[in-house]
N, C-alpha and C positions, 0 to 999 in steps of 0.2 A: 504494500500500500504506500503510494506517494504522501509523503507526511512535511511539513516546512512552515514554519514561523515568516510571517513578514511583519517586521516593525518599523513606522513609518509616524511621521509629525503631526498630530488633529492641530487644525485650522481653529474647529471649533472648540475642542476640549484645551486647545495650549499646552496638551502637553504630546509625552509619544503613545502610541496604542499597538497593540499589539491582534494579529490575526493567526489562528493555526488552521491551517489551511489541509483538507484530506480528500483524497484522490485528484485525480484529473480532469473527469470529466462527467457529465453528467448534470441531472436536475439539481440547479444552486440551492443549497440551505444556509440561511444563517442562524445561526445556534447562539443564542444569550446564553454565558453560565449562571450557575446558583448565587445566591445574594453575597456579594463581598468575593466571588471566586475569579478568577482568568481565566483564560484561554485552554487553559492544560486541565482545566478538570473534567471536560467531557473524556478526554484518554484517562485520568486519575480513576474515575470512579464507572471504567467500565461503557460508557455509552458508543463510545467508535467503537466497539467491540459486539456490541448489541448494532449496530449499521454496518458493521464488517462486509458482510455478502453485496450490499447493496454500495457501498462504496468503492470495492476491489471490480466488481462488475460492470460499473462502472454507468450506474443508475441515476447516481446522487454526486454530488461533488460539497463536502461537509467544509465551513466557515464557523470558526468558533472564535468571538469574540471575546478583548478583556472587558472589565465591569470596572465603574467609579462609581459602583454603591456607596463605597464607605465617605465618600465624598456627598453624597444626597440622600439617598433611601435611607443609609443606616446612619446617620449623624443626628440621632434625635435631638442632642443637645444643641446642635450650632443654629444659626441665622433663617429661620426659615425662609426668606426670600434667596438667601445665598444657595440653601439647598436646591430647589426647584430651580434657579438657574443651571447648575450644575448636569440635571435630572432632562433639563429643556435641551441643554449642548449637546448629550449623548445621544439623545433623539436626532437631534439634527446634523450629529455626526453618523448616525446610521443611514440618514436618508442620501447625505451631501458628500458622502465619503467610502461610507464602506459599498453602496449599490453598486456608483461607479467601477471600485475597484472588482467587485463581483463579475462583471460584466466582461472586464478585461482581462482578468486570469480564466472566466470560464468559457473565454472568446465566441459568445452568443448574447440575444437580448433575452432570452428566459427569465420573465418575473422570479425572484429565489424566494422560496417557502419561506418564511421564519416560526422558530420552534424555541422550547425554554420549557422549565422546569422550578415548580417554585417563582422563586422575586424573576426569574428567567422568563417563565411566562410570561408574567406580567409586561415585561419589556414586549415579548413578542407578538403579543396582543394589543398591545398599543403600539406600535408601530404600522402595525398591519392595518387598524384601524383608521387612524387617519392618515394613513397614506396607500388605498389600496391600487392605488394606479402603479404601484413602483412594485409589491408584492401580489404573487399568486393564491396564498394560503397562508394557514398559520395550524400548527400544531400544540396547544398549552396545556401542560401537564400542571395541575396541582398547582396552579397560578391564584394569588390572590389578588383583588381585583379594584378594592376599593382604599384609593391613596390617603385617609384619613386612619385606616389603619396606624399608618409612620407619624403620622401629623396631626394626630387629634382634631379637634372640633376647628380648625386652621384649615383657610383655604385661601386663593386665589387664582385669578383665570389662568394664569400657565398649569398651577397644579389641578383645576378642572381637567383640562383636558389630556391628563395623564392619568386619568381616575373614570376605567372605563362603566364603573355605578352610575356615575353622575352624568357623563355627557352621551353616551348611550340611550337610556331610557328619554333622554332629552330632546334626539336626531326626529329634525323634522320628518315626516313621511314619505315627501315628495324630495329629498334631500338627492342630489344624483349619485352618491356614493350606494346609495341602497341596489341599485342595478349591480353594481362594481360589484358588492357583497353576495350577488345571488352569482357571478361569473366566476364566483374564488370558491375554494376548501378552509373549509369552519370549522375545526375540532376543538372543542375544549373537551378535559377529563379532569375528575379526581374521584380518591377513593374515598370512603366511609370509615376508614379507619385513625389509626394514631394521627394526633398534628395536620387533620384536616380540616379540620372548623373553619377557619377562616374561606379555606378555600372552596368549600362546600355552599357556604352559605354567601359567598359574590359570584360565585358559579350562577348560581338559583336567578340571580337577579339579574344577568347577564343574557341568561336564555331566557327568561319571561321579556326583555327587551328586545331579543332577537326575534323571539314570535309577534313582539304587537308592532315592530317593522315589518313583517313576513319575511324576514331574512332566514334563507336556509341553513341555518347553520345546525352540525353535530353537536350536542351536549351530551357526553355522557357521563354515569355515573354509575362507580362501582362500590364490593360489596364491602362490607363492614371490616373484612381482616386485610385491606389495601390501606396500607399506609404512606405517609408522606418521608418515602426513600427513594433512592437509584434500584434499588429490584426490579418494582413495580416499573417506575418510569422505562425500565428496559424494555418489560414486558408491553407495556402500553406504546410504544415509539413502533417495536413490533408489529404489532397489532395494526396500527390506524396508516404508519407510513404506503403501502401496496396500495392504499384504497386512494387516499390524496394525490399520489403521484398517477395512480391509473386515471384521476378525473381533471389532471393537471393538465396531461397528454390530452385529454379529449377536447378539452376547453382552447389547449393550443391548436391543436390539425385544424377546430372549428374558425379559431383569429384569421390562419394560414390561412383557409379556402376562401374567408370571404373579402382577407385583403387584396386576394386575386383576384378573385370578379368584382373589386370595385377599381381597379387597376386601369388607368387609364390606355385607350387603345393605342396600340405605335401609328403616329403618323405616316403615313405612304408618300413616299417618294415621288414627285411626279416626273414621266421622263421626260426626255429632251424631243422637241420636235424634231422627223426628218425630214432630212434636205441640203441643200450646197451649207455649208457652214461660212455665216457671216461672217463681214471681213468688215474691220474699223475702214473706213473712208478719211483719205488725208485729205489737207487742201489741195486741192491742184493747182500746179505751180504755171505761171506763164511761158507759152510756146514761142520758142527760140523765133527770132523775124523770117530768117530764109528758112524754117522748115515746112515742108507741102503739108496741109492738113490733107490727112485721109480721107479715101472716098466716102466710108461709112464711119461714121463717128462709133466711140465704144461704148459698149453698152455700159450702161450705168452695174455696180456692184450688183447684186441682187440684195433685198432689204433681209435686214437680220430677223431672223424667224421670230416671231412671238410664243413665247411658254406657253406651255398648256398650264391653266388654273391652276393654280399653288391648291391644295387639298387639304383645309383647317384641318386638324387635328382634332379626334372626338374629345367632348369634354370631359374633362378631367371628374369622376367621381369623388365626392366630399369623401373623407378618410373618417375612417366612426369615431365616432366622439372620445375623444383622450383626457382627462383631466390630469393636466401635467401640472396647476398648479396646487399649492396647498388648501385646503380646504376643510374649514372644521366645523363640525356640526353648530347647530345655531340653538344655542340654551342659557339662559345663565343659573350659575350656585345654587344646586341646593340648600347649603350650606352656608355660613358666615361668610360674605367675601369682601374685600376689602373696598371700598366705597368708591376706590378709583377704576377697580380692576372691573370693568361689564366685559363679560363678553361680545368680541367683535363677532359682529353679523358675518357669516359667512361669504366669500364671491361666487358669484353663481358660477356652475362649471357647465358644460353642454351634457346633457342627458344621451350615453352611449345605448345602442340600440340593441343590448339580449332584450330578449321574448322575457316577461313577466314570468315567474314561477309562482303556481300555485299559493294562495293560503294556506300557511298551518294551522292544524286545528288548536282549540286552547291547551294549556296545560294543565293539571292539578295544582292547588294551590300551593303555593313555598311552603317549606317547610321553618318548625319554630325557630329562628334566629338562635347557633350557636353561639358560644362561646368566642373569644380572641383565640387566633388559633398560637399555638406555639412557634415560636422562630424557626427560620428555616431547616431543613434536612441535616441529622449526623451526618459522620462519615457511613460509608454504607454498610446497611442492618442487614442480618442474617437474612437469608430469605425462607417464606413461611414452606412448612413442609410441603406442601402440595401444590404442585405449579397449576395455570390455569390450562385449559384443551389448546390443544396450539393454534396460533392463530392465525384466521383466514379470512381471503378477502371477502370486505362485507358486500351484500348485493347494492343495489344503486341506491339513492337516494330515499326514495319512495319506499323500499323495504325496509319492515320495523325489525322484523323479527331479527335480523342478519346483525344487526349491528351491537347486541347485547357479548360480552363477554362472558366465556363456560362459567358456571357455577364452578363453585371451590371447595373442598373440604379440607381439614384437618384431621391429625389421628383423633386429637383429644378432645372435638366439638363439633357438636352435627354442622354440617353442609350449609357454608353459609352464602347468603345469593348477592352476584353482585347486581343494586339495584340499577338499571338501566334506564333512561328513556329515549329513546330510537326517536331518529326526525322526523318529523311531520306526524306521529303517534296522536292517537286521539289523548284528550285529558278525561 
């Protein structure tokens, strides 16, 4: 496996950042580490090794970035305004920096997944969200969701929109990102188990926002002995990765085919009339005194042929609608926010032309509001004795049944269910 570090100067962060970069070639992922971790912990704790097949084959092409948590998320004590700027650079060093370089080591335009784990998640679910014209998908594992978690009853409009509770539920209906969100892959996961509270219960309210958008998005949820470690998360990346890259593939051949037929036609050539080939006409110079004019005077040049009609070029078809700029949902604070900070109204973007997917049905009502969940992941925890059925790819969209993960047991405790909800599932 092609494996290389590039360390290189943020513009936006001021300082250097570090990418580890695996395999060659293949669908781009960008990979957030765990809260406070680099680049090197998806190899530390197993995860290139859980995408092994998929990266040596050369399916995937893995981007693991470094984190300035400790600079913003986990600084409870410093400047709150200081931290959210910090939290804001990273953001805008993902978009303004690492895409680019995506692009050029993975030398295609391929939107790159982004995926994360824990505070990992969280990055990668904001990112994704308000910038889905740059990303194809997102994968978040055990993400927590809601940036007042870090910051208490404190808010402000930068830290809104990194807090996908609050600007989420907020997104107008008619908003053009909402098309963009039904053309991408939505997975969110977490377990039922240890150290998942938090993220169970911004899970909950992330998918009830997804449904009253009708955004298709995966939520799933498993069973009560899935804990918040690198085990699971293996077993989950497993799991969900075949199904997103198979609907990543289909959403691209669909871009491909129809950037062609709107493709404008090649102009035709028109050709050259036949006939004697025109000849420039000089002046004619005065005839010498003693020279005899000729009997029959010379025939004039023949006149230069006229073109045949130049043949406009068919018009050029409008290209679908791209939202290249930034664009953030239009709500303000739930929350305390600071009296200067209103959220700026969104610019309008042009409405890209997917077909409308179905309404989902409702869901059952959330469940009662856990607890604060506990700080992010050990190092990694034993895993439980009994792995899940191996996993396999889920059927489309539309199928509920497929997309539940095997029931589980243990020696020492009856069979416990991981509880699922499949997309577009009745409530």
């Amino acid at each position: 496996m092609n494996r290389e570090t590039v360390t290189a100067h943020s513009k936006n962060l001021g300082k250097d950042m570090s990418i580890r970069v695996y395999g060659e070639s293949g669908w781009p992922i960008v990979a957030f580490p765990i809260q406070d971790a680099m680049s090197d912990c998806y190899e530390q704790f197993g995860m290139v090794d859980a995408m092994k097949d998929y990266i040596e084959s050369g399916k995937i092409q893995l981007f693991v970035l470094d984190s300035v948590d400790a600079e913003g998320w986990s600084d409870r004590g410093g400047d709150n305004v200081l931290r959210v700027k910090v939290i804001e650079a990273f953001y805008n060093y993902v978009c303004e920096e690492v895409v680019p370089f995506v692009h050029e080591r993975n030398s295609s335009d391929l939107r790159p997944l982004t995926m994360g784990c824990s505070l990992g998640a969280t990055h990668a679910l904001v990112a994704f969200l308000r910038r889905p014209d740059l990303f194809q998908g997102v994968i978040a594992l055990s993400g927590g969701y809601d940036a007042q978690f870090f910051f208490g009853d404190w808010m402000n409009t930068t830290l809104y929109f990194n807090s996908p509770v609050h600007f989420l539920p907020n997104t107008p209906h008619d908003h053009p990102y909402i098309d963009l969100y039904n053309r991408r892959e939505i997975v969110l996961c977490c377990g039922q188990g240890a150290w998942e509270e938090e993220g169970l219960r911004t899970e909950h309210i992330v998918d009830d926002a997804f449904r009253a958008l009708g955004v298709d998005a995966w939520c799933d949820y498993w069973g009560n002995d899935v804990d918040h470690d690198w085990p699971w998360w293996q077993k989950q990346v497993q799991y969900f990765l075949p199904y997103v890259l198979d609907e990543a593939e289909k959403y691209h051949a669909e871009e491909v085919a129809e950037a062609a037929k709107n493709a404008p036609a090649k102009p035709v050539t028109a050709k050259k009339a036949a006939g004697t080939k025109a000849t420039r006409t000089s002046r004619t110079k005065a005839a010498p005194a003693k020279k005899a004019e000729p009997a029959v005077k010379k025939a004039a040049p023949a006149a230069k042929a006229a073109p045949a009609a130049k043949v406009a070029p068919a018009a050029k078809a409008a290209p679908a609608a791209k939202t290249a700029e930034k664009v953030e949902p239009k709500a303000a604070p739930a929350t305390k926010a600071e009296p200067k900070a209103a959220a700026a109204k969104p610019a309008p973007a042009k409405k890209p032309a997917p077909a409308a997917k179905a309404e989902p049905a409702k869901k059952p009502a959330a469940a009662t509001k856990p607890a604060p969940a506990k700080k992010a992941a050990p190092a990694a925890k034993a895993e439980p004795a009994t792995k899940p059925a191996a996993a396999a790819k889920p059927a489309a969209k539309s199928t509920a049944a497929a997309k539940a993960p095997a029931k589980k047991a243990t020696a020492t405790k009856p069979a416990a269910k991981k509880t699922t909800r499949t997309r577009k599932s009745a409530r």
